[in-house]
C-alpha positions as CSV (number, residue, x, y, z in Angstrom):
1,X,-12.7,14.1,-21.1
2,X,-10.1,16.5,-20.3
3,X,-11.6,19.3,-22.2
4,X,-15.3,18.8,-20.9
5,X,-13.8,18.9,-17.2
6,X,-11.8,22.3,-17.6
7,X,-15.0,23.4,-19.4
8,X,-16.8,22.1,-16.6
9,X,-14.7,23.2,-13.8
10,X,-13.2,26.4,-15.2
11,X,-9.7,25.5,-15.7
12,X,-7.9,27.5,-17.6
13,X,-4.4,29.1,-18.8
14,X,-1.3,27.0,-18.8
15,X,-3.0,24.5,-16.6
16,X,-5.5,23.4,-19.0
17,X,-2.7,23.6,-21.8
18,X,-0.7,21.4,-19.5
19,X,-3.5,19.0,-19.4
20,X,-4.4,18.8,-22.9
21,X,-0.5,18.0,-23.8
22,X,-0.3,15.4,-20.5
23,X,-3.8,13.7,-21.8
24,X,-2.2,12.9,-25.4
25,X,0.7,11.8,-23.6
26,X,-1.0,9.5,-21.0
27,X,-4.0,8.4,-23.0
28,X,-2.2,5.4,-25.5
29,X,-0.2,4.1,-22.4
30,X,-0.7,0.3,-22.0
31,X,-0.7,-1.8,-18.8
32,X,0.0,-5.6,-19.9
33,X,0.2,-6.8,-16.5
34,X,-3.2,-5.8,-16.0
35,X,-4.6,-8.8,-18.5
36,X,-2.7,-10.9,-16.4
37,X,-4.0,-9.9,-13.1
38,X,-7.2,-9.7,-14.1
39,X,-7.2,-13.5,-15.5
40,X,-5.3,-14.1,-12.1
41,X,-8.2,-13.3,-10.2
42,X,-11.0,-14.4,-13.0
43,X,-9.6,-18.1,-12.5
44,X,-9.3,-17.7,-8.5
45,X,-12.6,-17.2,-8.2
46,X,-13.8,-19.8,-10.6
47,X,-11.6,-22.2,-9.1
48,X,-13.1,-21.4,-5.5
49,X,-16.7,-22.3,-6.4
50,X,-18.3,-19.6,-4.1
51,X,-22.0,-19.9,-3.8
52,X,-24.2,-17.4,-2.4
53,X,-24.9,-18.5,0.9
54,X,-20.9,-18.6,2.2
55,X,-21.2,-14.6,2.0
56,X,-23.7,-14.4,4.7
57,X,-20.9,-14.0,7.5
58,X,-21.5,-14.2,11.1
59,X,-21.3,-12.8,14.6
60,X,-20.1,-12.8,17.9
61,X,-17.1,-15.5,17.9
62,X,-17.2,-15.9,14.3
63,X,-16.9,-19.7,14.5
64,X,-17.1,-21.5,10.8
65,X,-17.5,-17.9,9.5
66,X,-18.0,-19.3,5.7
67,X,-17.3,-16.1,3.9
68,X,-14.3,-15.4,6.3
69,X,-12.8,-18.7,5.1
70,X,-13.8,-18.4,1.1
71,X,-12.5,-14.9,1.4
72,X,-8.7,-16.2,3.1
73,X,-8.6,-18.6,0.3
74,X,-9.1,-16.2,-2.4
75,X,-6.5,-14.1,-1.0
76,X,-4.0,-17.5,-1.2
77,X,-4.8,-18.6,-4.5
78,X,-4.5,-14.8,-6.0
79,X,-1.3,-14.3,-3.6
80,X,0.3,-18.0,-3.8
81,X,0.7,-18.4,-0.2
82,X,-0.1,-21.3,2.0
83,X,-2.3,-19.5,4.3
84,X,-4.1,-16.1,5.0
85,X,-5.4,-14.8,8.1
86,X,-7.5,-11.8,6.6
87,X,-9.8,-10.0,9.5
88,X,-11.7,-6.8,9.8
89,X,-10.0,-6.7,13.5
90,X,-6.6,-6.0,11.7
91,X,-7.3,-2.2,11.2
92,X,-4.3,-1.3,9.5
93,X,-1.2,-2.1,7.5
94,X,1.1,-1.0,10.4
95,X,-1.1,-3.8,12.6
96,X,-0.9,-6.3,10.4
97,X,2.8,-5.6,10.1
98,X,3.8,-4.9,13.5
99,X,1.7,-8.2,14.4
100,X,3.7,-10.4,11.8
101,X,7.2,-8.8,13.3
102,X,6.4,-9.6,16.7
103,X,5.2,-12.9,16.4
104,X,8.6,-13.7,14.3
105,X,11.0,-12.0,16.3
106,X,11.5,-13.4,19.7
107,X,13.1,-11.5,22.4
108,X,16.8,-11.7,22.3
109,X,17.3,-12.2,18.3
110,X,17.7,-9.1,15.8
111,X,15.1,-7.4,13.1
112,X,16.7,-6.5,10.0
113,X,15.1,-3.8,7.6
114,X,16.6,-4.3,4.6
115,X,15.1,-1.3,2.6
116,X,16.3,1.7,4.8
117,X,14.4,3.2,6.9
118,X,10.5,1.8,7.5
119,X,7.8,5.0,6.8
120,X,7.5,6.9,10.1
121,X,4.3,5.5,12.1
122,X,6.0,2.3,11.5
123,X,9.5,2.9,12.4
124,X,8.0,4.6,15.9
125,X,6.2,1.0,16.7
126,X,9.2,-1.1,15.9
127,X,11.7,1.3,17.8
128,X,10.5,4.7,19.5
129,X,6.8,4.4,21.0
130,X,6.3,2.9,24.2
131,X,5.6,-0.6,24.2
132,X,7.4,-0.9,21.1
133,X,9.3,-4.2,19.5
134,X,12.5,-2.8,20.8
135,X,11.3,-2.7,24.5
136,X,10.3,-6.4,24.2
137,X,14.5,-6.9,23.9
138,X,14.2,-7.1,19.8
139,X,17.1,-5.4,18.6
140,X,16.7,-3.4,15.5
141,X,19.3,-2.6,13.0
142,X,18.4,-1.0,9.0
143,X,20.5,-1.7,6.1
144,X,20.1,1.8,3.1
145,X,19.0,1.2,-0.4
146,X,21.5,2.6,-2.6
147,X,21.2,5.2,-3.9
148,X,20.0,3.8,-6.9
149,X,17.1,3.0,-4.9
150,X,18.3,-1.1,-5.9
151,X,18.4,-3.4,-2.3
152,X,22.7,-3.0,-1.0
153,X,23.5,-6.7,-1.3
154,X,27.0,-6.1,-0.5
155,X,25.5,-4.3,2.9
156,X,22.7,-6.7,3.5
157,X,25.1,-9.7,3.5
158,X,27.7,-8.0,6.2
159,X,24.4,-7.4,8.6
160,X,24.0,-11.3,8.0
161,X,27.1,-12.4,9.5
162,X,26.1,-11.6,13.0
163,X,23.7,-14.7,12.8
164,X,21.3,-13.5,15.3
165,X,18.5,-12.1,12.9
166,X,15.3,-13.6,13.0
167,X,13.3,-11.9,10.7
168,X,14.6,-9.1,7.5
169,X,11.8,-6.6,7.0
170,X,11.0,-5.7,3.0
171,X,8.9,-2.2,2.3
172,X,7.9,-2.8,-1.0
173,X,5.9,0.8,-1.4
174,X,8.4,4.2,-1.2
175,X,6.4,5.4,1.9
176,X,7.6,8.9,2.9
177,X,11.0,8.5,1.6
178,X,12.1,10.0,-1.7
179,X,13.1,7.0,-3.2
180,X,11.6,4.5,-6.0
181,X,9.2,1.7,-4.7
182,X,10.7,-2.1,-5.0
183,X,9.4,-4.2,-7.9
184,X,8.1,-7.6,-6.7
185,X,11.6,-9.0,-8.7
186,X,13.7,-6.9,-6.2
187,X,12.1,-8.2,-3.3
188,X,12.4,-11.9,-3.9
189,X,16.0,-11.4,-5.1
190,X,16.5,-9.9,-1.4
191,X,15.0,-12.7,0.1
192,X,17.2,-14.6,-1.8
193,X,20.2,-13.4,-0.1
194,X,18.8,-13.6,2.8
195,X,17.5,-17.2,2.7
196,X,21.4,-18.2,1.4
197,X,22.9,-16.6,4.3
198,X,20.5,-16.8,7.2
199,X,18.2,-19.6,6.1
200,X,16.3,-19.5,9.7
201,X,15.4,-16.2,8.9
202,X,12.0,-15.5,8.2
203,X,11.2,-12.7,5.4
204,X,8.5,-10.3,5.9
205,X,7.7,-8.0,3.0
206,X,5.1,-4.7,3.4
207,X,3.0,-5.8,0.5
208,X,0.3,-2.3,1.1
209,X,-0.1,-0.2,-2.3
210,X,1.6,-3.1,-4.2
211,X,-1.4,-5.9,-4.7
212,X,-2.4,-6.5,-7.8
213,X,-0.1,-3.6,-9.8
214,X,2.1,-6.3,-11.0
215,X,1.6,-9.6,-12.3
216,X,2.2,-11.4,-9.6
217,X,2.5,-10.6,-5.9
218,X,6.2,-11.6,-4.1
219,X,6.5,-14.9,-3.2
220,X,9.7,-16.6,-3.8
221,X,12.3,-16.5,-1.0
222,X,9.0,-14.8,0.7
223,X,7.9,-16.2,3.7
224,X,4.8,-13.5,4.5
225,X,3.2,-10.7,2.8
226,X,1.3,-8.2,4.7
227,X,-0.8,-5.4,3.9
228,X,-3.9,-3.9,4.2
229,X,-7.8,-4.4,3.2
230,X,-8.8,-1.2,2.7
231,X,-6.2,-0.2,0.0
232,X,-5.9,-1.8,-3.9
233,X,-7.6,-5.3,-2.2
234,X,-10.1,-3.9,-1.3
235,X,-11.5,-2.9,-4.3
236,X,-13.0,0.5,-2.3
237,X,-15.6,-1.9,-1.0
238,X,-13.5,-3.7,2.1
239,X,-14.9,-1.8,5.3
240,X,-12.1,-2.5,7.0
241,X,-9.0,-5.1,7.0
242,X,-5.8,-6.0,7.2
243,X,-3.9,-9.5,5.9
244,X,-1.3,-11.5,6.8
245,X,-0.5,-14.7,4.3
246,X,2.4,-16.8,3.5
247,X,3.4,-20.0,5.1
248,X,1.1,-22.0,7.0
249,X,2.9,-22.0,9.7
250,X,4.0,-18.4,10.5
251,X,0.2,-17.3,9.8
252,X,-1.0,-19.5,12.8
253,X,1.8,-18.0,14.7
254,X,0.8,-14.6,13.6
255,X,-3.0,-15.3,14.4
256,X,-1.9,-16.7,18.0
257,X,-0.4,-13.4,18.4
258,X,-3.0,-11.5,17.1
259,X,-6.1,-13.5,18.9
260,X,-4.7,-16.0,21.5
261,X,-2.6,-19.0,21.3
262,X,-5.1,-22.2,21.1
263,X,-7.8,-20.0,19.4
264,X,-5.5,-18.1,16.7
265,X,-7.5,-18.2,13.1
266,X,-10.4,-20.0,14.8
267,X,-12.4,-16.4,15.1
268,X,-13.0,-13.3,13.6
269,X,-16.2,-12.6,12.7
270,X,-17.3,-10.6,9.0
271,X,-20.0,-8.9,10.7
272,X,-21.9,-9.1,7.2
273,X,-19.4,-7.5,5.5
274,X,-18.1,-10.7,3.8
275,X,-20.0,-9.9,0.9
276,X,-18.1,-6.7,0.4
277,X,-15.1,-8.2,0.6
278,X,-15.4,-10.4,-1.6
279,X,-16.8,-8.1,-4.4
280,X,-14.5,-5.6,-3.5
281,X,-11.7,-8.5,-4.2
282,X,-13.7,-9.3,-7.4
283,X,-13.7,-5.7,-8.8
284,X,-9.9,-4.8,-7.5
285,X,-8.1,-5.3,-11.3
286,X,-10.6,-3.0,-12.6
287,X,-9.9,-0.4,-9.6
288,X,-6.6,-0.5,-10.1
289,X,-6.3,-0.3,-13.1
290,X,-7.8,2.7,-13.8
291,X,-5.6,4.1,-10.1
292,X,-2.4,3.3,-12.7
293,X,-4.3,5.0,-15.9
294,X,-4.9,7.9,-13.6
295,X,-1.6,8.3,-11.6
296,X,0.2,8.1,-15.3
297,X,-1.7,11.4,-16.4
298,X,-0.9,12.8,-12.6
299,X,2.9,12.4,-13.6
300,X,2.4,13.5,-16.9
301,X,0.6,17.3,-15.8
302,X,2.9,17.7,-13.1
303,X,6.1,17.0,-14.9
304,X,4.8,19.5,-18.1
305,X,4.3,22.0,-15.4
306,X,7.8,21.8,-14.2
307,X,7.8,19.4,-11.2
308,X,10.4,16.8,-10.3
309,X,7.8,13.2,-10.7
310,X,8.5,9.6,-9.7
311,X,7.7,7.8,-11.1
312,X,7.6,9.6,-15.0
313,X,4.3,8.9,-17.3
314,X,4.9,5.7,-19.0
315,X,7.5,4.0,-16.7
316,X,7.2,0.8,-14.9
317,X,4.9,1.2,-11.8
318,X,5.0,-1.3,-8.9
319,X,2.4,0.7,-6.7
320,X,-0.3,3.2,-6.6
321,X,1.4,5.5,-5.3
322,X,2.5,8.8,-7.3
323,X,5.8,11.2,-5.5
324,X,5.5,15.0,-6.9
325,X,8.5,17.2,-5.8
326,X,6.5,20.4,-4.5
327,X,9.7,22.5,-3.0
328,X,7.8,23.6,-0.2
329,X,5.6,23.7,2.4
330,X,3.6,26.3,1.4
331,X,3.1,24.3,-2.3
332,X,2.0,21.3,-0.5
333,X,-0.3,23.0,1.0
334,X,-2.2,24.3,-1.5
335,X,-1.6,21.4,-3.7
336,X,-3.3,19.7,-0.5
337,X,-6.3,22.0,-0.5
338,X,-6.8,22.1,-4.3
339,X,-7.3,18.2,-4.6
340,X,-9.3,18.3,-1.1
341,X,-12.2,20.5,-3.2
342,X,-12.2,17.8,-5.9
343,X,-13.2,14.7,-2.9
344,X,-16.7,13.1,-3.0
345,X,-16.8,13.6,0.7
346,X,-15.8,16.6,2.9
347,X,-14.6,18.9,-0.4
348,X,-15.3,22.3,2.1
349,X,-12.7,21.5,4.4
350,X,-9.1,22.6,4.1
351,X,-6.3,20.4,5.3
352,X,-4.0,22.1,7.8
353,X,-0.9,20.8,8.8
354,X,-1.3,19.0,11.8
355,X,0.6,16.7,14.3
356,X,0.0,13.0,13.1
357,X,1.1,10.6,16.1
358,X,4.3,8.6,14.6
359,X,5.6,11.4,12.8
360,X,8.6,14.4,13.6
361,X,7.0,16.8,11.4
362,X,3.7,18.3,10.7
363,X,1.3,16.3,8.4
364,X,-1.0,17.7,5.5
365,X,-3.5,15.0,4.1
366,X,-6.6,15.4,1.8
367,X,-8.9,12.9,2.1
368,X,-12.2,12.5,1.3
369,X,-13.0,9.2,1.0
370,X,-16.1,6.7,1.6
371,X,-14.3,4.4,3.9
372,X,-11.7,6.7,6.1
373,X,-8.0,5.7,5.5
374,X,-8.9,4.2,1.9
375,X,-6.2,5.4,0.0
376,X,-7.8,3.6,-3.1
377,X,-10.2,6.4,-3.0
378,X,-7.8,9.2,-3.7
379,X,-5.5,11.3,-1.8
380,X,-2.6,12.2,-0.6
381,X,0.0,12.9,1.6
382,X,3.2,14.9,2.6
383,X,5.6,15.4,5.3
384,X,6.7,19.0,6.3
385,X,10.5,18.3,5.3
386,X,12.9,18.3,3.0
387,X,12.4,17.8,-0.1
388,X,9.0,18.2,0.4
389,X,7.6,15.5,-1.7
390,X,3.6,14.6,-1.8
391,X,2.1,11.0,-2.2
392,X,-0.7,11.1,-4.4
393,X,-2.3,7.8,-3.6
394,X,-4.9,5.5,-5.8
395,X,-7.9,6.9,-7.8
396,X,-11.2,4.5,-8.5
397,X,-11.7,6.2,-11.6
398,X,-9.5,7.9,-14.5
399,X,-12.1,10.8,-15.1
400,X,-12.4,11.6,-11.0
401,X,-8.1,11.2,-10.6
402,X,-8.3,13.6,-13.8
403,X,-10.3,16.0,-11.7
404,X,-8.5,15.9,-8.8
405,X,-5.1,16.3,-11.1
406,X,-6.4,19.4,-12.5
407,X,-7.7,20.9,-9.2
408,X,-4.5,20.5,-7.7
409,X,-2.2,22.1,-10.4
410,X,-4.7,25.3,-10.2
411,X,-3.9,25.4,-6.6
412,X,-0.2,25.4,-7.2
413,X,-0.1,26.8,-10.4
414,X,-2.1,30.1,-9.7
């Protein structure tokens, strides 16, 4: 495959010599976990007993919406939670997130981020914007990974003692920040700690670019994941989405925030979409699965041509998300362009860096995807700032992430 594209596409010189070597290194890799998700979601599905007419959806209110409900079930029996509240009105991660914090943290009582600091548009709802969770009288306090990237224990219990946190916020994906992403084992081990010090507190981890990469989504010591519908459960079919599940009873307090209190997960009409979700949930092992085969071969190129990757071909990966140390701003930018001429949709433009509200620093993003804002698609993303990392993000197939690899290291490379 490798050779037919750089036939194909003219890629030549060390580039395509680069490509050969990281194809030989990438192509034998395994992903056990995969079996296992995939059975995960083989067996949810059976077990559910969909028939065809649940996936006609409704409007309006969205009262009884049959595919709304086979869909939120799914998502529990694949994510072992009590309760989802899965809705097309939730148009983001940072919604579904920012909706879960504030309908956990009351005025007067603390929110604890217990990975460092939240990526940007997040940390600007919780703390900076107006209107944000501060200016509801939330106070807001962080606890740093070490520099291990490994959750501070030592630091996370001393934030405990003050007994007045209500919720302690877990970012499972690396976001912005030059550091590893947490493994599903890392976040329930936090939650640990904080369930044995604070037991009232109620832990909230950001589950987006995680689902379905491991075996298993976190749970234990969890008391909500959140994420979005548009990214790996999505399966590049979700229109829209965001999800909130967990326990039964912070979900209905979630939807009451989200919808109103005596209505809460009562509405939220599919809109006809129900179908796509669905399929898209049914498909989602296959997508990302070939996102990991892809991102592995990302790693591989980049590293062979001399750049700082995390994480390396071959290692564990608890995301879809691929960090590349560039060293500049004018690399990122043409790393940017490159892969935005490999995109199904919108190849002629050229990213430009650009103010993005939520963040300090310019923003460069290439994206060309069928659904806007599906990172499953392919792309990327990258901070004007030190150390000036880009996120390559997901990939639906291993031959159009190999394409998009190659285009990219031309850019850079020339």
């Amino acid at each position: 495959m490798i050779e037919l594209l750089c036939e194909r596409f003219g890629i030549t010189g060390r580039v395509r010599d680069a490509a050969t070597a990281a194809y030989e290194r990438a192509r034998n890799l395994t992903y056990p976990s995969q079996d296992r998700v995939a059975a995960n979601v083989l067996q949810a599905f059976l077990d559910e007993g969909i028939v065809e007419s649940d996936l006609a959806g409704t409007l309006g209110y969205g009262y009884d919406d049959a595919a709304r409900a086979r869909y939120e079930s799914l998502l529990c029996r694949i994510f072992q939670a009590e309760r989802a509240l899965a809705r097309l009105s939730i148009v983001s991660g940072t919604h579904a997130i920012v909706a879960a914090l504030s309908a956990c943290a009351p005025p007067g009582k603390a929110l604890l981020s217990i990975s460092g600091r939240p990526y940007d548009t997040l940390r600007n709802a919780i703390a900076d914007a107006p209107h944000c969770l501060v200016s509801t009288g939330v106070e807001y306090r962080e606890v740093a990974l070490r520099r291990d990237g490994e959750p501070d224990f030592a630091a996370i219990e001393r934030a405990l003692r003050s007994g007045d946190v209500a919720v302690a916020f877990v970012q499972r994906s690396r976001g912005y920040a030059p550091r590893p992403s947490l493994r599903v084992a890392q976040c329930e081990a936090a939650g640990a700690l904080v369930k044995a010090r604070a037991p009232h507190a109620v832990v909230v981890v950001d589950n987006c670019y995680g689902e379905l990469v491991e075996e298993r989504e976190p749970s234990e010591n969890v008391d909500l994941i959140v994420g979005s519908l548009i990214k790996n459960a999505g399966g590049s079919m979700a229109p829209a989405g965001g999800y909130v599940a967990g326990r039964a009873t912070l979900v209905d307090r979630v939807a009451a925030r989200v919808y109103a209190p005596g209505l809460g997960a009562a509405l939220g009409p599919t809109l006809g979409f129900g179908r796509a979700l669905v399929q898209g949930l049914f498909q989602a092992p296959l997508i990302v699965a070939q996102t990991l085969r892809g991102l592995d071969f990302w790693a591989a190129l980049f590293e062979g041509l001399g750049y700082e990757v995390e994480p390396k071909a071959g290692a564990l990966r608890t995301d879809i998300v691929q960090a590349i140390r560039l060293g500049s701003a004018q690399s990122i930018e043409q790393f940017a362009g490159g892969l935005q001429a490999a995109l199904p949709v919108n190849a002629r433009f050229r990213p430009e860096p650009g103010a993005v509200p939520g963040y300090a620093e310019p923003v460069v993003m290439s994206s060309g995807a069928f659904v806007a804002g599906s990172t499953l698609e392919l792309s990327c993303d990258a901070p004007l700032r030190p150390p000036f990392e880009v996120y390559v993000q997901g990939g639906v197939s291993t031959a159009h992430s190999y394409l998009g690899a190659l285009f990219a290291a031309r850019a850079v490379a020339a």
